[in-house]
ZADO-1210 file (C-alpha; in nm, 4 decimals, padded with zeros to 6 digits):
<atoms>
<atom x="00.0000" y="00.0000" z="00.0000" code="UNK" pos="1"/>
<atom x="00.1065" y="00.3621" z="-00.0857" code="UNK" pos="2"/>
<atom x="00.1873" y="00.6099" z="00.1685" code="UNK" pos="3"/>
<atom x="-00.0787" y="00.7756" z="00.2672" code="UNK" pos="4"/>
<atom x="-00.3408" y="00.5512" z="00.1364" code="UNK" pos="5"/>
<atom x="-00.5919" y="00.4046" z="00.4261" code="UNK" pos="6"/>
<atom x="-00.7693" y="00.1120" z="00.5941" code="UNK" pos="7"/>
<atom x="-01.0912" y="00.1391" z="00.7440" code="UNK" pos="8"/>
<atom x="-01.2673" y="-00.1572" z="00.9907" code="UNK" pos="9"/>
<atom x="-01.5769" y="-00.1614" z="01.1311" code="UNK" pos="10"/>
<atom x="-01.6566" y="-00.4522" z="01.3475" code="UNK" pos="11"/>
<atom x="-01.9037" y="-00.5599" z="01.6913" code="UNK" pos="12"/>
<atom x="-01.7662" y="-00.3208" z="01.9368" code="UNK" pos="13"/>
<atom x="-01.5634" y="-00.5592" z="02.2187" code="UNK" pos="14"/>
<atom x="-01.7520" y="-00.4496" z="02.4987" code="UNK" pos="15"/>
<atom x="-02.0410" y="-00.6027" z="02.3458" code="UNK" pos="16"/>
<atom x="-01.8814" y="-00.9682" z="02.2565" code="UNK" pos="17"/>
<atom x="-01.7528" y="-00.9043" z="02.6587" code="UNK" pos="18"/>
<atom x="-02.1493" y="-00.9254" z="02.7236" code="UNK" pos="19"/>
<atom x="-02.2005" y="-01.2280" z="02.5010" code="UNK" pos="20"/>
<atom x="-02.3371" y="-01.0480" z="02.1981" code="UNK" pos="21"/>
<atom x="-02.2751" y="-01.1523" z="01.8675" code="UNK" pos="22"/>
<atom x="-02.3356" y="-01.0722" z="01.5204" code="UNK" pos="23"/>
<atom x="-02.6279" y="-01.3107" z="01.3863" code="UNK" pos="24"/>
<atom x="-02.8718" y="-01.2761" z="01.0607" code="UNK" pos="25"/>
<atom x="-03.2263" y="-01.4564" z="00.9425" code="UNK" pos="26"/>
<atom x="-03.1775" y="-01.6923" z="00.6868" code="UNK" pos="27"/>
<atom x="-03.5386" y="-01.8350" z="00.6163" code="UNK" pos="28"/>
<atom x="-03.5971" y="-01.9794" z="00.9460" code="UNK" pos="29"/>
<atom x="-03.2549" y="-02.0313" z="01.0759" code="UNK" pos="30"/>
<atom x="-03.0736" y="-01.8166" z="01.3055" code="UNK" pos="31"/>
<atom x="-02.6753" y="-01.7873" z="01.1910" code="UNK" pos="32"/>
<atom x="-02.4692" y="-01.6793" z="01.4754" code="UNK" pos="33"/>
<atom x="-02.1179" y="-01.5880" z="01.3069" code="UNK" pos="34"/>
<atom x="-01.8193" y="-01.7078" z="01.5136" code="UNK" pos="35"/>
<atom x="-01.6028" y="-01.4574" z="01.6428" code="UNK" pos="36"/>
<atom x="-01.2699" y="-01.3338" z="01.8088" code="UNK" pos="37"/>
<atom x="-01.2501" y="-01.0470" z="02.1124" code="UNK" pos="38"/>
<atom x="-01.0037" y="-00.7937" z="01.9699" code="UNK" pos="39"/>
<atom x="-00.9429" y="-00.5486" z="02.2373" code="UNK" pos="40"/>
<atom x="-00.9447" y="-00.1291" z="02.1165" code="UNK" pos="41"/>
<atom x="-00.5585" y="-00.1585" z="02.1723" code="UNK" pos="42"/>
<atom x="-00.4968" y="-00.4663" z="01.9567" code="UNK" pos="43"/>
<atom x="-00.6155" y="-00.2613" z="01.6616" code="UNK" pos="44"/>
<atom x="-00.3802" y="00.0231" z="01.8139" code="UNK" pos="45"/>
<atom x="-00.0823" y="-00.2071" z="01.8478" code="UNK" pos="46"/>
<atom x="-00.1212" y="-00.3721" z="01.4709" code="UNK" pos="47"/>
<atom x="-00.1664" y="-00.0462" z="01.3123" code="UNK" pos="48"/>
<atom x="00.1421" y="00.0993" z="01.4837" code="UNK" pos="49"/>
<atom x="00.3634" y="-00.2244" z="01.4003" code="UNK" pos="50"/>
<atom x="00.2608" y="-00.1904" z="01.0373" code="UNK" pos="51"/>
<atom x="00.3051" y="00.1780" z="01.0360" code="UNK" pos="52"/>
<atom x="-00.0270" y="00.3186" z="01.0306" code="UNK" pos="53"/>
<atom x="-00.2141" y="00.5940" z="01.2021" code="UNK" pos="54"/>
<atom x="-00.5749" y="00.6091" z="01.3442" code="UNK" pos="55"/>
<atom x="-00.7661" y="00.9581" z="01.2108" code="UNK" pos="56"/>
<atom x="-01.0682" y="00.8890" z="01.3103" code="UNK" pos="57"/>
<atom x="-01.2504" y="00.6266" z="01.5743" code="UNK" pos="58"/>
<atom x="-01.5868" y="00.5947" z="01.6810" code="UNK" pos="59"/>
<atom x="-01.8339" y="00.3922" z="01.8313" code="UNK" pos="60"/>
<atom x="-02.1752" y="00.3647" z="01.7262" code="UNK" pos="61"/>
<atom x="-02.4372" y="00.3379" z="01.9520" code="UNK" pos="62"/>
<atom x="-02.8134" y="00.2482" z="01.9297" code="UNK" pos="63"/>
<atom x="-02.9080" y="00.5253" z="02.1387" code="UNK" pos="64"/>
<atom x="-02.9305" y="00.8772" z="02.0743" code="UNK" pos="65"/>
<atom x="-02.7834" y="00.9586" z="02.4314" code="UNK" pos="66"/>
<atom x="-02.5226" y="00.7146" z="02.4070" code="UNK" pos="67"/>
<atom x="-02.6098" y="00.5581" z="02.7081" code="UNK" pos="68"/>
<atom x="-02.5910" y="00.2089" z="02.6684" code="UNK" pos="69"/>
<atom x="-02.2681" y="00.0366" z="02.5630" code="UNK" pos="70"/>
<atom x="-02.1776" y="00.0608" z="02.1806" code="UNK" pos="71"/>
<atom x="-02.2684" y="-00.1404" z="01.9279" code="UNK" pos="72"/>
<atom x="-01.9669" y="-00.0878" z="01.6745" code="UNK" pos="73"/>
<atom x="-01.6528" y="00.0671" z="01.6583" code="UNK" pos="74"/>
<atom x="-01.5133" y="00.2002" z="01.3711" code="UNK" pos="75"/>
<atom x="-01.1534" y="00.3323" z="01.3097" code="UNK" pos="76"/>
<atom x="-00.9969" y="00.4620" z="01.0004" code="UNK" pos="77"/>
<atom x="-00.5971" y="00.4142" z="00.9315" code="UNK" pos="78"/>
<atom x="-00.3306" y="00.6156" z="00.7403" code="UNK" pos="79"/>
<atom x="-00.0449" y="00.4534" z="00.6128" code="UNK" pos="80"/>
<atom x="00.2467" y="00.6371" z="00.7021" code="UNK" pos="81"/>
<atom x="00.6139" y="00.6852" z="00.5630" code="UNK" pos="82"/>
</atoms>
């Protein structure tokens, strides 16, 4: 990847699989629960910085307008860097 080109992820926010929830669709009557691995904020952190990249932007989505409840998703964007 060229400098300055970038890497976004959006995945199930880990404080969410830490409460047991999951990503899951409908497919006719079947309920697909998708397996999954806990990747801490700072594992994203740690990986970008080892393959020299920088975060511009994170945020974490919630399902309420107040933000109250804990986040759905979480987002980040990455720079590549020189």
């Amino acid at each position: 990847m060229q400098n300055g080109g970038c890497f976004y992820i959006c995945e199930l926010h880990p404080y969410k699989q830490l409460q047991g929830s999951r990503a899951k669709f409908e497919m006719g009557n079947d309920l697909i629960e998708i397996d999954y691995f806990i990747h801490h904020i700072a594992d994203f952190f740690s990986a970008s910085v080892k393959n020299k990249f920088k975060c511009i932007n994170l945020k974490e989505w919630f399902d309420d307008a107040e933000k109250k409840t804990t986040p759905r998703l979480i987002s980040f964007l990455f720079q590549k860097q020189a």
